[in-house]
C-alpha positions as CSV (number, residue, x, y, z in Angstrom):
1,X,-7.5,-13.0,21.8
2,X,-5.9,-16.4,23.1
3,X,-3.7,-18.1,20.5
4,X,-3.5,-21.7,21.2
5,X,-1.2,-23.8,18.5
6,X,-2.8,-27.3,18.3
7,X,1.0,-29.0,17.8
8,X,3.9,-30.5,19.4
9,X,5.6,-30.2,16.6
10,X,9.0,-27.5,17.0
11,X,9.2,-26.9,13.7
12,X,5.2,-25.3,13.9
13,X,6.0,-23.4,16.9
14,X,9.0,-21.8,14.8
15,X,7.0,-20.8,12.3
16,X,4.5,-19.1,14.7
17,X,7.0,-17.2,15.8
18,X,7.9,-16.3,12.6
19,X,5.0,-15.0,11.8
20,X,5.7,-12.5,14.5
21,X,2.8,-14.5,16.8
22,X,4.7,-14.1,20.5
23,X,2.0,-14.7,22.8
24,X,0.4,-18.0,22.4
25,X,-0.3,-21.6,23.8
26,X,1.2,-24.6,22.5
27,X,-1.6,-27.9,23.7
28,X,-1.1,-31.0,22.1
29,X,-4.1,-32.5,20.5
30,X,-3.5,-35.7,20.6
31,X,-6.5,-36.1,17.9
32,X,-6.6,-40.3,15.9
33,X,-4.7,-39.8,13.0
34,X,-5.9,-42.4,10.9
35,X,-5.9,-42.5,7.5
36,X,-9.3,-43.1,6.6
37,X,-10.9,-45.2,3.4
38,X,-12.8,-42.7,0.6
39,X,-11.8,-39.7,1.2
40,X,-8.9,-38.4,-1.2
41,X,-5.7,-37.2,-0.1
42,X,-6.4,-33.5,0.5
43,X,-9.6,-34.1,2.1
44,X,-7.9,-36.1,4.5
45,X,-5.1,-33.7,4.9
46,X,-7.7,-31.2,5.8
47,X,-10.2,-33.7,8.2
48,X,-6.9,-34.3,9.9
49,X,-6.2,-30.4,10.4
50,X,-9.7,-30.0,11.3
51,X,-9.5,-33.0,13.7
52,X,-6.0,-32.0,15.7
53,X,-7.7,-28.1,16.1
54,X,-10.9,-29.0,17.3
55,X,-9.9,-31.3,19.8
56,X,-8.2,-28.5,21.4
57,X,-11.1,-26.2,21.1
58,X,-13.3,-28.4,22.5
59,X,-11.4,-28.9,25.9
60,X,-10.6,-24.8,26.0
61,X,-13.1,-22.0,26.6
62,X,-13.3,-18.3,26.1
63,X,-12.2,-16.2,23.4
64,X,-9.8,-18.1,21.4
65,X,-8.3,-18.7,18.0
66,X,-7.2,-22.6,17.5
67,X,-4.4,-23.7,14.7
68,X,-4.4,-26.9,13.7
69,X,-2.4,-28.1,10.7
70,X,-1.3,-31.9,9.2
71,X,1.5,-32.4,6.2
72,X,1.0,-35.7,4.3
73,X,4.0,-36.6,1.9
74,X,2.3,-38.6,-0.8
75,X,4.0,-39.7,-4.7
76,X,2.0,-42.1,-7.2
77,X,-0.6,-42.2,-4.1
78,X,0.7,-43.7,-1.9
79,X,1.0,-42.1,1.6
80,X,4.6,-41.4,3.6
81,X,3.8,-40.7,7.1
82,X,6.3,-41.0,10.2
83,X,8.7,-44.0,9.6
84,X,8.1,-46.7,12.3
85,X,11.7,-47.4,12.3
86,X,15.4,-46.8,10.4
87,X,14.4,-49.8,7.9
88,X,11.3,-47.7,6.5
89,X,12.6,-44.1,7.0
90,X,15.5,-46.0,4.1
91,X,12.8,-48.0,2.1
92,X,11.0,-44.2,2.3
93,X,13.4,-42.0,1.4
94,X,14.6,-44.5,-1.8
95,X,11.3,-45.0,-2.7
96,X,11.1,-40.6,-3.4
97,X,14.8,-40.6,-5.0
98,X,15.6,-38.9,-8.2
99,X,11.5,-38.1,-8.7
100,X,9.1,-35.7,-7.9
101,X,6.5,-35.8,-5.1
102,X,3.7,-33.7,-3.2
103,X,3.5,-32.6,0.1
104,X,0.1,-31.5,1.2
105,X,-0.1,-29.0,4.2
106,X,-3.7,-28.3,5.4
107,X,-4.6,-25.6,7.7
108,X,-7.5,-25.2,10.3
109,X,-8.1,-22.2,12.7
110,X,-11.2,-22.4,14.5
111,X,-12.2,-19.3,16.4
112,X,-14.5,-18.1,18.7
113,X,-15.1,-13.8,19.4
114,X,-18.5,-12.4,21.0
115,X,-19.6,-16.0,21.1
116,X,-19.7,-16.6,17.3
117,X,-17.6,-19.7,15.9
118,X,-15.7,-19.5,12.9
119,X,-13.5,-22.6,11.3
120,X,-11.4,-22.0,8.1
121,X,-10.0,-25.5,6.7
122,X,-7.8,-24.9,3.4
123,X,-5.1,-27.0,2.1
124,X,-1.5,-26.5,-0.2
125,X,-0.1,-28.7,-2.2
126,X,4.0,-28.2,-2.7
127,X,5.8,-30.6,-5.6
128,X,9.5,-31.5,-4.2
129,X,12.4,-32.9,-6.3
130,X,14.8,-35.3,-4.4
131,X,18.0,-36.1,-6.1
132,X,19.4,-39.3,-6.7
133,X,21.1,-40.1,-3.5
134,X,23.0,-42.7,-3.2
135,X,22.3,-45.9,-0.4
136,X,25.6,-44.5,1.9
137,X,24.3,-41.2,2.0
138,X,20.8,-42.0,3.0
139,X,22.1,-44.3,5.5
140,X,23.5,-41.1,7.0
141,X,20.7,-39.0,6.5
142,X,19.6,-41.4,9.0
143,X,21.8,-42.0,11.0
144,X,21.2,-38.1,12.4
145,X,18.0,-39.4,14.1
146,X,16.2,-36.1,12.4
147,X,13.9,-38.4,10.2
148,X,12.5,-40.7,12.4
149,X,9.2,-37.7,13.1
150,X,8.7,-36.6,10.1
151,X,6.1,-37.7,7.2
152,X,8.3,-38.9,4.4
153,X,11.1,-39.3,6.5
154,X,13.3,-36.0,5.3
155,X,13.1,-32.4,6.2
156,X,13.7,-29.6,3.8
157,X,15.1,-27.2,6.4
158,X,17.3,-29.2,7.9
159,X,20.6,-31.5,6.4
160,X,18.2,-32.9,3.7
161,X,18.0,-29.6,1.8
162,X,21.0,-30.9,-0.2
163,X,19.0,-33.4,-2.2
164,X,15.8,-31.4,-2.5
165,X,16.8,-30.2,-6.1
166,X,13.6,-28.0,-7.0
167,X,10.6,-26.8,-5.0
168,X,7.6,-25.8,-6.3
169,X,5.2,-24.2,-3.9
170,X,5.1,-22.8,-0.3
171,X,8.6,-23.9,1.5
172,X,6.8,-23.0,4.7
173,X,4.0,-25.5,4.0
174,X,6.8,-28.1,3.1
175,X,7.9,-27.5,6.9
176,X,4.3,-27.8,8.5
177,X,2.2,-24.8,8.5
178,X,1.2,-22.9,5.5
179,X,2.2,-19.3,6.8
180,X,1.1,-17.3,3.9
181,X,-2.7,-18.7,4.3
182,X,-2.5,-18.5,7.7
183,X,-1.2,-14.8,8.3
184,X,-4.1,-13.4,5.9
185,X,-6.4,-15.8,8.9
186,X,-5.5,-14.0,11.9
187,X,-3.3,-10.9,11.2
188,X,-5.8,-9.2,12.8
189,X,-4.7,-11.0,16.3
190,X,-1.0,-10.7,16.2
């Protein structure tokens, strides 16, 4: 079966490989991301998933397995995605300072064996607590360049980890894919 990861994201492709998936395709979606008006913030999570893995199946043929997969950083509700520049990855990261928020990691595979299509669209939520950091070592969280493509502007696996002072919920999701939901999905293909 053809594994195709619906992601340009690294960290995602890590994962995979994690997972002990070594034989698949990596083709970038490049699926609208908009937030849209109504929906709440897991359905979006999920439409998003959904969206980024069916516009790779729908430009692939065959026997295939598509993963798609979208993290949303949200606190009081109100959305972090990718900061736009250095001035909102600092206005982000103070804004989720010595508090508690919720990342939300949705998962879609979409398959197709013997000419049958199956999707599975599911979602985690993971609560994070950020320390209180301090302005100067923000400003140098930043200055790494690491934040700039991430929702929320911090990642947990890489320098950040020191301010994330207690997880509660899939680490792996936290990252970008949920691993745990999607092994139990297609152990059967790896």
């Amino acid at each position: 079966m053809r594994i195709i990861l619906a992601s340009k994201s690294p960290r995602r492709k890590e994962l995979l490989e994690l997972m002990g998936v070594r034989n698949f395709e990596i083709i970038v979606s490049n699926a609208n991301e908009t937030i849209e008006d109504g929906l709440s913030i897991e359905e979006q999570s999920k439409k998003l998933a959904y969206q980024k893995a069916k516009a790779v199946f729908d430009k692939t043929q065959g026997e295939r397995l598509v993963i798609g997969s979208d993290t949303i950083v949200v606190k009081n509700g109100k959305i972090y995605g990718k900061p736009k520049n250095e001035k909102e990855a600092f206005q982000f990261i103070t804004e989720l300072r010595a508090d508690t928020h919720e990342v939300i990691t949705s998962l879609c595979v979409i398959k197709e064996e013997n000419g049958k299509v199956t999707e599975y669209v599911d979602y985690e939520v993971t609560q994070i607590e950020v320390k209180d950091i301090t302005d100067e070592e923000i400003k140098k969280w930043i200055d790494t360049g690491k934040p700039m493509d991430k929702a929320g502007a911090y990642s947990i696996q890489d320098e950040f980890a020191v301010f994330i002072s207690k997880i509660n919920g899939n680490y792996h999701s936290v990252i970008g894919l949920p691993t745990s939901k999607l092994y139990d999905v297609i152990k059967q293909y790896i």
